[in-house]
Every structure is written in structure tokens, then in C-alpha cells.
C-alpha positions in Angstrom: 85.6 81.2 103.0 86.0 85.0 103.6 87.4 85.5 100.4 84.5 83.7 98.5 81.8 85.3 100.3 82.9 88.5 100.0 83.3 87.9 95.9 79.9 86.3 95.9 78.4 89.6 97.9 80.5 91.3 95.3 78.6 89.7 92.1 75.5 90.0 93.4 75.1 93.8 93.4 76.3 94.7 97.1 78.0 97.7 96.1 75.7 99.1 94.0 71.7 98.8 95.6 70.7 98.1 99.1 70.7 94.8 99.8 71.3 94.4 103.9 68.2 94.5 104.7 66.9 91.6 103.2 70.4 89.6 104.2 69.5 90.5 107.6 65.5 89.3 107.3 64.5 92.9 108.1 63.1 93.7 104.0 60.4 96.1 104.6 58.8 96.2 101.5 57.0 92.9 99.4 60.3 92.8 96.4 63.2 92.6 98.7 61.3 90.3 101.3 60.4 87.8 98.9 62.5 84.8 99.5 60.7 81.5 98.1 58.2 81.7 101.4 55.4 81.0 99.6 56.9 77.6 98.3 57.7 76.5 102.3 57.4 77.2 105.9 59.6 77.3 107.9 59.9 75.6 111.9 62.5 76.8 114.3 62.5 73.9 117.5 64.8 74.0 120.2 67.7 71.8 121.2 69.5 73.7 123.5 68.7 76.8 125.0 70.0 79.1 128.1 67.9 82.2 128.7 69.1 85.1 131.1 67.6 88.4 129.5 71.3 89.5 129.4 72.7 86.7 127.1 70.2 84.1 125.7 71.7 81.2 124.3 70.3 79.0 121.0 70.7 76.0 119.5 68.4 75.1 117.3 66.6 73.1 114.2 65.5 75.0 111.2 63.1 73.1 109.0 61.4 74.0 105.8 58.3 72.4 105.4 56.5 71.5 102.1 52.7 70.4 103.1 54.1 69.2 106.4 56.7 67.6 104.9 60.2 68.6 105.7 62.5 69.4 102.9 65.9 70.3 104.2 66.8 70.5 107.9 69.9 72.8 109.2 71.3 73.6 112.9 72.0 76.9 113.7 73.7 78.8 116.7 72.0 82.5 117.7 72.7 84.7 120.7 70.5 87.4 121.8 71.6 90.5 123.7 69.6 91.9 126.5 66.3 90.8 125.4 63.8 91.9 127.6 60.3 91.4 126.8 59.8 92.8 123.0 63.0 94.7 123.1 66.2 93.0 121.8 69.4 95.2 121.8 71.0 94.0 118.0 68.0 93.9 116.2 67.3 97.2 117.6 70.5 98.6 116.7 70.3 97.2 113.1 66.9 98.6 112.6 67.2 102.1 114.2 70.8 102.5 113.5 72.6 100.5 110.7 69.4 100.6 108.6 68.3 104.1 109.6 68.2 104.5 105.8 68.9 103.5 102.4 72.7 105.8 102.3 74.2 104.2 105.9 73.0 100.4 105.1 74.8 101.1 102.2 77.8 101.8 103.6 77.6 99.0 106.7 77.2 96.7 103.4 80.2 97.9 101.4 81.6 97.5 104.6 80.9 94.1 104.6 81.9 93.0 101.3 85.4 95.0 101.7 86.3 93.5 105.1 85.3 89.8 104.2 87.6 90.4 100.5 90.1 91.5 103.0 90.2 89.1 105.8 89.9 86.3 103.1 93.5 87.5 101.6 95.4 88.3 104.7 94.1 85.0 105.9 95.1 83.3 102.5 98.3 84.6 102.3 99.4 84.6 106.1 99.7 88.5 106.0 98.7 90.7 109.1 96.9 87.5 110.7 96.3 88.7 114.0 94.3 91.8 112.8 92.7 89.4 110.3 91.6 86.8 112.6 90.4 89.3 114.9 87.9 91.1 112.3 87.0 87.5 111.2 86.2 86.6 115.0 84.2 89.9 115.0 82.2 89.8 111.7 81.3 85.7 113.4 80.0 87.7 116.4 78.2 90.1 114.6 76.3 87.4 112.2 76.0 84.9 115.4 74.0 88.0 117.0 72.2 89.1 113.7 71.1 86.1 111.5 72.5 83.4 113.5 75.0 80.7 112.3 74.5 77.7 110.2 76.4 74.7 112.0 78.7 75.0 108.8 80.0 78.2 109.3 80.9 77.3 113.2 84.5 76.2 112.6 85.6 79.3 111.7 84.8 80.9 115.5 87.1 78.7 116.3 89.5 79.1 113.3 89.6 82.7 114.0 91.0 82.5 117.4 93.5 79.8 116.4 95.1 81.8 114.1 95.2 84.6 116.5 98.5 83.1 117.8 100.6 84.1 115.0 100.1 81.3 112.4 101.5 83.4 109.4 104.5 83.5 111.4 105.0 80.1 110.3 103.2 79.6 107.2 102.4 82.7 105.5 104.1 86.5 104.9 103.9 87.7 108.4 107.4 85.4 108.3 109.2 88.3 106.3 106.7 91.1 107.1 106.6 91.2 111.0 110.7 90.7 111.6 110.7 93.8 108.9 108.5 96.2 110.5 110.4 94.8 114.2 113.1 96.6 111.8 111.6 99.6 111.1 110.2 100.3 114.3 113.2 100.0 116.4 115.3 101.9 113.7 112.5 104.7 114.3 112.5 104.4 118.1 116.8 104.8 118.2 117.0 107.3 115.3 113.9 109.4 115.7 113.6 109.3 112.1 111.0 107.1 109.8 112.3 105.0 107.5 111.6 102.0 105.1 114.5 100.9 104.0 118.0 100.7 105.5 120.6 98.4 106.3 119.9 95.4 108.0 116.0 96.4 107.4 115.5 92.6 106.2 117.1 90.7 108.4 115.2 88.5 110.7 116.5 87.2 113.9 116.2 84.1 115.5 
């Protein structure tokens, strides 16, 4: 899922123009806003919804509309951060701060696209997964505050911290790669000295 996102961001220019902006529904100008609006509405109702100013809580129905008539229909989850009257603490910080202008969005958007190409490998091939799972479980929380999630995207929360507890350990390269650095580590800690490669550097015990 990582993987493919980030190669899709890839494609479509996200290292080249500024393109957050309009990802994150904050397009200040007519071009990068336009999104099909004129074609639909769109209605946000409630399901479920726990309000403290702190940490407000959403479930919710988006509908686009088509003369009143409801085209597609998805549930999404959203959390808001200390939202107090008009002020809300992530958009805020994405306005004043990540898209202060055109040269830091772009580099909170090749950001993006490098961490998702990332977290999709090490994920994939069972490398470094506790690091990975734990920028996946961030990047979740940063789009859960931000856009908000589709319900089809709300597996991988979960996902994320499942594969916390060491899962390339068992199917993946962390197998070969975490025993090995053990290796390195404890011949740097007895000898002082750095080292890749010595004897008994590849053996794993049980």
C-alpha cells in the first residue's frame, strides 16, 4: 500500500511542482483547487462523534451529490487537535508552517513520497520493520489529523502496530539482518573497534 502510493505520488509530479496543498484541501489559488466540484457537492453527516476541544473525535459519511442525488458514499475517520472556537492546532500548523511557502511544502512533499517508497520496501521485504511500522503508524496519524481517513485505509493503523512486534523476524530479512548487527554491536562493545565483518559476524543464535 505504501509502496504504491508513494510510486503513484511519484508519477504524478510530486517531486517536481507543489502539489501538497491541494492533497491537503488547502489550494489557494482557482488551478490547484479545482477538483470536479462543480460536477457534485459534497455532505459530510455524522455517525459518531466525541468532542472535548482537546481531542475531537469523527466518524462520519461523506456523500457526493449530483442534483440531490447521491453518487458514491464513503466513511471516514478525522481527529481534531485542540480545536477551540475557529482555531484548530494541525491545520494551523500546515498552513502557517508546512505550507509557509512554495520551497518548504516542497520538501514536506518529497518527504512524503520518499518515506511512503520507503516504508513500503522495508515493510515488503521484512527489513528494519519496527522503524518501518513506526513511520507507517506515524504518516496514519498525521493523515488521520490532516485529511482524515477513508474506512479503507483503517487497517493499516492497526497493521502498523502489529508489525511492531518484530514480524520480519519471522518472515522477512530482519531474520539475517537483526542477529548480524546483535554481531556487530557486541563485537564493538568488547573490542572497542567498529567492524563489519569478522568471524562468527553471521551467525545467529537461538
Amino acid at each position: 500500500m505504501w509502496l504504491y502510493e508513494g510510486i503513484v505520488k511519484l508519477l504524478d509530479g510530486w517531486l517536481t511542482s507543489p502539489k501538497l496543498a491541494a492533497f491537503l484541501g488547502m489550494a489557494s489559488d482557482a488551478t490547484s483547487a479545482a477538483t470536479g466540484s462543480g460536477a457534485y457537492v459534497t455532505r459530510i453527516d455524522e455517525i459518531v462523534a466525541i468532542k472535548t476541544g482537546i481531542i475531537n473525535f469523527l466518524i462520519g459519511t461523506e456523500s457526493r451529490l449530483v442534483e440531490g442525488v447521491s453518487i458514491s458514499a464513503q466513511n471516514f475517520a478525522k481527529i481534531d487537535l485542540f480545536n477551540f472556537g475557529n482555531f484548530n492546532l494541525v491545520p494551523w500548523f500546515l498552513q502557517n508552517v508546512v505550507l509557509a511557502n512554495d520551497g518548504i511544502a516542497m520538501f514536506f512533499q518529497v518527504l512524503v513520497v520518499i518515506l511512503e517508497i520507503a516504508v513500503g520496501l522495508m515493510l515488503i521485504g521484512g527489513a528494519f520493520t519496527f522503524i518501518g511500522s513506526l513511520i507507517s503508524f506515524g504518516l496514519m496519524t498525521m493523515f488521520i489529523t490532516s485529511t482524515g481517513l477513508y474506512e479503507k485505509s483503517w487497517w493499516m493503523i492497526f497493521a502498523s502496530i502489529a508489525t511492531m512486534g518484530g514480524a520480519g523476524r519471522a518472515f522477512g530479512l530482519d531474520y539475517y539482518l537483526i542477529p548480524y548487527l546483535n554481531n556487530v554491536w557486541e563485537y564493538y562493545w568488547k573490542n572497542r573497534r567498529f567492524k563489519l565483518f569478522f568471524r562468527r559476524s553471521l551467525d545467529r543464535f537461538e
